[in-house]
Backbone as CSV, one residue per row, in Angstrom:
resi,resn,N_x,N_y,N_z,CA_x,CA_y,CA_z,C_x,C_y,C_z
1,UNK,-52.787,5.183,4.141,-53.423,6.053,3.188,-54.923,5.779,3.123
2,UNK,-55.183,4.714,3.458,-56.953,3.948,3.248,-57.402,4.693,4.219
3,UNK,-56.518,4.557,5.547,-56.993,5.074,6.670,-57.610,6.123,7.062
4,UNK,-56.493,7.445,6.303,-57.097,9.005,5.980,-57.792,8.793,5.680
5,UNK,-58.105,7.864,4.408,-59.125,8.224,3.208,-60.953,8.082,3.886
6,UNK,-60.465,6.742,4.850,-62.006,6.500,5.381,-62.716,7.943,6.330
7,UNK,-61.287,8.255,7.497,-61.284,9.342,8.467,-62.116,10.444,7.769
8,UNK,-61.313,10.809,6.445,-61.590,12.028,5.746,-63.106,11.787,5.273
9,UNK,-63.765,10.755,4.871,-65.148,10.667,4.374,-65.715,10.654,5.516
10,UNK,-65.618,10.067,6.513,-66.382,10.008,7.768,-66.221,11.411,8.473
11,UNK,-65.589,11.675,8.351,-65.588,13.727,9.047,-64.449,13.106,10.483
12,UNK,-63.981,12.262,10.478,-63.059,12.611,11.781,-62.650,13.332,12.374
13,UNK,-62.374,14.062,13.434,-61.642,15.033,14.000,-60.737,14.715,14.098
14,UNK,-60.943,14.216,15.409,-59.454,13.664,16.252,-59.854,12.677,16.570
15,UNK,-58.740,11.412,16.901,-59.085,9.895,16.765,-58.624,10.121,18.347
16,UNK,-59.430,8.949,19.084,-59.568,8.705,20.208,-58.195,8.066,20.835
17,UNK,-58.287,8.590,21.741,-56.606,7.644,22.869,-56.908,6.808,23.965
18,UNK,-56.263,6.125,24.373,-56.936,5.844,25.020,-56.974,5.822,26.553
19,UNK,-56.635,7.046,27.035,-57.111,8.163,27.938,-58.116,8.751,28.066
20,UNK,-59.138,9.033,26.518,-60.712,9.800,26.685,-61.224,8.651,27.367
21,UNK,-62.528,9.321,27.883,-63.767,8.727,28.093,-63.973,7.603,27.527
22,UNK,-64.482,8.092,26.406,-65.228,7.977,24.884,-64.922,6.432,24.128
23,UNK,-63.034,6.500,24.528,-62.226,5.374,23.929,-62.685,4.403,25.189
24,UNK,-62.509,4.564,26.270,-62.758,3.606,27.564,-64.309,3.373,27.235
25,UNK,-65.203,3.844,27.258,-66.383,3.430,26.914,-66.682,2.327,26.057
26,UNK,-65.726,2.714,24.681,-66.444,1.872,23.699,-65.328,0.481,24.049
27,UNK,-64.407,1.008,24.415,-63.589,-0.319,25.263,-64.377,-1.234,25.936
28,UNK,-65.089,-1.167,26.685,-65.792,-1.187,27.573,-67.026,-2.664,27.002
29,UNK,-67.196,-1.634,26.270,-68.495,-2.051,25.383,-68.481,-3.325,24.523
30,UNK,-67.287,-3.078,23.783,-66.526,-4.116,22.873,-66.364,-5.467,23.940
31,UNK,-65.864,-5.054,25.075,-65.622,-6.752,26.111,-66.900,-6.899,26.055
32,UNK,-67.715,-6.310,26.922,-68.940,-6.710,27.436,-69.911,-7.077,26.259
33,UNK,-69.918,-6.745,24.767,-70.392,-7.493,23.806,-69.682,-8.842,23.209
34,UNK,-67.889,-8.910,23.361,-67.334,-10.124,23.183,-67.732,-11.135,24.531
35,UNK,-67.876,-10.692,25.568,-68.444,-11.574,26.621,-69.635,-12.380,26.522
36,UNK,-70.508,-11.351,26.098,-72.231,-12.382,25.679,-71.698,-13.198,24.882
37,UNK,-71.492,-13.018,23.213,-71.242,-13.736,22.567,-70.690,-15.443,22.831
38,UNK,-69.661,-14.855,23.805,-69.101,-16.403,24.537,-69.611,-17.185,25.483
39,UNK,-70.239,-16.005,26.346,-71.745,-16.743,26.903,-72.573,-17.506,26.250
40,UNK,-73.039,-17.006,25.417,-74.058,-17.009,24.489,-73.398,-18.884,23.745
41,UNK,-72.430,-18.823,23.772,-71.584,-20.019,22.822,-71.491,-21.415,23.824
42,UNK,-71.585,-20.622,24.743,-70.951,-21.906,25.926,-72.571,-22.104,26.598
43,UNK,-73.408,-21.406,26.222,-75.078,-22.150,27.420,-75.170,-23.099,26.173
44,UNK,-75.277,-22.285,24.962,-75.489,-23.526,24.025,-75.681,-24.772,23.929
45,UNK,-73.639,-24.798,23.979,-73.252,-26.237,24.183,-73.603,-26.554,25.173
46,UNK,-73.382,-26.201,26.144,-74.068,-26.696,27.401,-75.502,-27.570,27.036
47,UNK,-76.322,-26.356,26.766,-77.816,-27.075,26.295,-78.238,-27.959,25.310
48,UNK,-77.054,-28.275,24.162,-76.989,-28.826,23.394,-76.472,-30.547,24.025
49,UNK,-75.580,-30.769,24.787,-75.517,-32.091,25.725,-76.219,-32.359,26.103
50,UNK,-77.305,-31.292,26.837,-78.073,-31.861,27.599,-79.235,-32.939,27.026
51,UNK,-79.823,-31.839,25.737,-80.506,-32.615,25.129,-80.114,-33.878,24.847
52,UNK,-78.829,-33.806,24.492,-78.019,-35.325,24.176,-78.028,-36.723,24.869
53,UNK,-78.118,-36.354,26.401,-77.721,-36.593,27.345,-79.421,-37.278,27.243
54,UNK,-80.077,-36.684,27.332,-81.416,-36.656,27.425,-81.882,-37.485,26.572
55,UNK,-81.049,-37.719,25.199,-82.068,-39.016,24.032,-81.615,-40.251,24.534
56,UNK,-80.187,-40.226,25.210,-79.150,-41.062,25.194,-79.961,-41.780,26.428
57,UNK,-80.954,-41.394,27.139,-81.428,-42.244,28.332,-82.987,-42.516,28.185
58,UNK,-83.168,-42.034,26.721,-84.788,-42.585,26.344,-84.821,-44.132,26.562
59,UNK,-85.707,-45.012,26.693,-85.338,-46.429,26.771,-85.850,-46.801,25.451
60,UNK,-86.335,-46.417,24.437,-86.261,-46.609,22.863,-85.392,-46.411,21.679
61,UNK,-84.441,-45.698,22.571,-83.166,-45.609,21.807,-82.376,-46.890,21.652
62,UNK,-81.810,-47.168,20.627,-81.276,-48.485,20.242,-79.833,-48.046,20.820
63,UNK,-79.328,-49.487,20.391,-77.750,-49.213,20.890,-76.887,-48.382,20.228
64,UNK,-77.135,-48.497,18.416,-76.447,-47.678,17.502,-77.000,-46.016,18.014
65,UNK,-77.662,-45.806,18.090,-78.118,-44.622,18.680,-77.407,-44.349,19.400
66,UNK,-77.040,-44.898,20.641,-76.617,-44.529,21.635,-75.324,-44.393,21.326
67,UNK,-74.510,-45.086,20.830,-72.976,-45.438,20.452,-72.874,-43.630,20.051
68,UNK,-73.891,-43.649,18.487,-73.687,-42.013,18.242,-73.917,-41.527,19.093
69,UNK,-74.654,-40.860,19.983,-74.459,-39.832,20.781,-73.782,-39.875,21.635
70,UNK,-72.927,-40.880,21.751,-71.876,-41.231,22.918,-70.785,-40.283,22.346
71,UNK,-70.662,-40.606,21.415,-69.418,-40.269,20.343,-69.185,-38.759,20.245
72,UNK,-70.943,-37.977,19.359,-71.310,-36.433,19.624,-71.069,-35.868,21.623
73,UNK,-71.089,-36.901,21.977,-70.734,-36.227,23.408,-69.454,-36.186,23.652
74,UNK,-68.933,-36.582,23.436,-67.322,-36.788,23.590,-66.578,-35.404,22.943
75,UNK,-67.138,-35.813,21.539,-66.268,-34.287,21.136,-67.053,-33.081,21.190
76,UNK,-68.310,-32.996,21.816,-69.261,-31.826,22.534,-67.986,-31.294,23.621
77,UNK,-67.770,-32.297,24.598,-67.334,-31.432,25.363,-66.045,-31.340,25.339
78,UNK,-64.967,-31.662,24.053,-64.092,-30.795,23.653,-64.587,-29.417,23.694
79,UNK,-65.732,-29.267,23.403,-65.923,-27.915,22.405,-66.471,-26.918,23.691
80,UNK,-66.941,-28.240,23.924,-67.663,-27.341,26.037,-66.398,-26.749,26.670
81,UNK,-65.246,-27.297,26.961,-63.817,-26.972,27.344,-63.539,-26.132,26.819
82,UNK,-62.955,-25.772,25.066,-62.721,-24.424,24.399,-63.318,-23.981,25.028
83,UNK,-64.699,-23.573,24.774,-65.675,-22.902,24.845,-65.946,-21.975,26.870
84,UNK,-65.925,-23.105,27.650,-65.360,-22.517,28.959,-63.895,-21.841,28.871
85,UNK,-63.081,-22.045,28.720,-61.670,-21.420,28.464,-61.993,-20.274,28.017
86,UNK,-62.737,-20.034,26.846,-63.080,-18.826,26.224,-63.677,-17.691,26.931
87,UNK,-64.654,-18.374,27.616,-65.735,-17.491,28.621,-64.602,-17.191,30.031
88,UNK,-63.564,-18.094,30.696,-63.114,-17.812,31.655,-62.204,-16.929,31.036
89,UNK,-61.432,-15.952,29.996,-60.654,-15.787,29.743,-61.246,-14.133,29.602
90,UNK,-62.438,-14.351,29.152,-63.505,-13.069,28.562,-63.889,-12.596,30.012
91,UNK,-64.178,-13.116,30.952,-65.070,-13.160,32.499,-64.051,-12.250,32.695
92,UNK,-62.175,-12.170,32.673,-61.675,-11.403,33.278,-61.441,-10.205,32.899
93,UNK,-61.905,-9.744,31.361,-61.448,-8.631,30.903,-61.968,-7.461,31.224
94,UNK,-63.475,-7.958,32.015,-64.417,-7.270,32.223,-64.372,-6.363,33.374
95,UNK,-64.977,-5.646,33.986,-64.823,-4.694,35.221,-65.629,-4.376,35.947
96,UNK,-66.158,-5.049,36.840,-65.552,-5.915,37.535,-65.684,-7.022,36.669
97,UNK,-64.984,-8.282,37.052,-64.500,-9.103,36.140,-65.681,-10.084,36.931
98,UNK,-65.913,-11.122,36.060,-66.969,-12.187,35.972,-66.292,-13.181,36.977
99,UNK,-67.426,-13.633,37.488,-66.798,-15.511,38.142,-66.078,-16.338,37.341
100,UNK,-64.968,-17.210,37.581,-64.489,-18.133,37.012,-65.654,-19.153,36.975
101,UNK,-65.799,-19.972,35.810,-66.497,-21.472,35.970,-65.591,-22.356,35.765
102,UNK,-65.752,-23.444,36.320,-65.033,-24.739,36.349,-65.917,-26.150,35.705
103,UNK,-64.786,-27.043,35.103,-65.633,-28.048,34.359,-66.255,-28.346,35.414
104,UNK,-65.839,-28.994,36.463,-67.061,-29.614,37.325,-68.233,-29.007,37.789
105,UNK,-68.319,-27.918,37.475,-69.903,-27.259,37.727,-70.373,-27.272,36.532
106,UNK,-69.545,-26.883,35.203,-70.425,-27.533,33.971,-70.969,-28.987,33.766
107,UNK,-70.444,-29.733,34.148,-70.391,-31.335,34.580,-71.753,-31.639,35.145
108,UNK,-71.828,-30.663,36.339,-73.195,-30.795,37.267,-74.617,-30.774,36.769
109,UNK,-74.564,-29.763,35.495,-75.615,-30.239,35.280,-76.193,-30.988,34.777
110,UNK,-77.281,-31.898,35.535,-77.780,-33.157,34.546,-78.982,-32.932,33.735
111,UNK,-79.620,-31.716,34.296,-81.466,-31.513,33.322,-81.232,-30.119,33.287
112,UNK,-82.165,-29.874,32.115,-82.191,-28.200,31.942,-82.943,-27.796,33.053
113,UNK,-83.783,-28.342,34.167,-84.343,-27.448,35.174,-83.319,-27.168,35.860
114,UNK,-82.061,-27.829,35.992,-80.761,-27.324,36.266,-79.824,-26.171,36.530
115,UNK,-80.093,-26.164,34.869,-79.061,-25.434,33.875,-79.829,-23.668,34.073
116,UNK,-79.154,-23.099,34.816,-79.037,-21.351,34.739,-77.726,-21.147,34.865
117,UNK,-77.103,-21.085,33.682,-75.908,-20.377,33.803,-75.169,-19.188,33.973
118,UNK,-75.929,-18.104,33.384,-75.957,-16.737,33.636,-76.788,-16.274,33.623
């Protein structure tokens, strides 16, 4: 009943199938904007280790220092893993569908002059 109610204020005609164009389009659209997003989630983290990675080998960093960012790295790349899973899962919905990435090429990188991920 909400449903009419919105249709009917918005002037609906006829609701899309998804056989039109129109529906495939915004289909379309919807991956390829859920795709950045997960892109967008996973260079992050990515770039977010790195920096990590990067205090963790200052030689003024103390040991407690280091212990923490040992620690923030650890469950970083839990989140690096989701976060690839997410993007390899999104890469295929697409059309043509995206490259798979694998941890060990996320792994690879050691410096942001590195790091181009997409």
């Amino acid at each position: 009943k909400e449903l009419q109610q919105v249709e009917e204020n918005l002037d609906v005609g006829t609701r899309w199938t998804p056989e039109q164009p129109e529906y495939q389009r915004a289909a379309d659209y919807i991956r390829t904007c859920k795709f950045q997003v997960v892109v967008d989630k996973l260079e992050g983290l990515v770039v977010q280790g790195l920096f990590e990675l990067t205090k963790a080998n200052v030689s003024q960093t103390g040991y407690k220092m280091r212990m923490h960012i040992s620690k923030a790295l650890q469950s970083r790349s839990k989140a690096i893993q989701r976060a690839l899973k997410a993007y390899n899962d999104a890469a295929l919905t697409l059309d043509p569908p995206r490259p798979k990435l694998t941890w060990s090429q996320i792994v690879e990188y050691t410096t942001l002059a590195e790091f181009e991920l997409l």
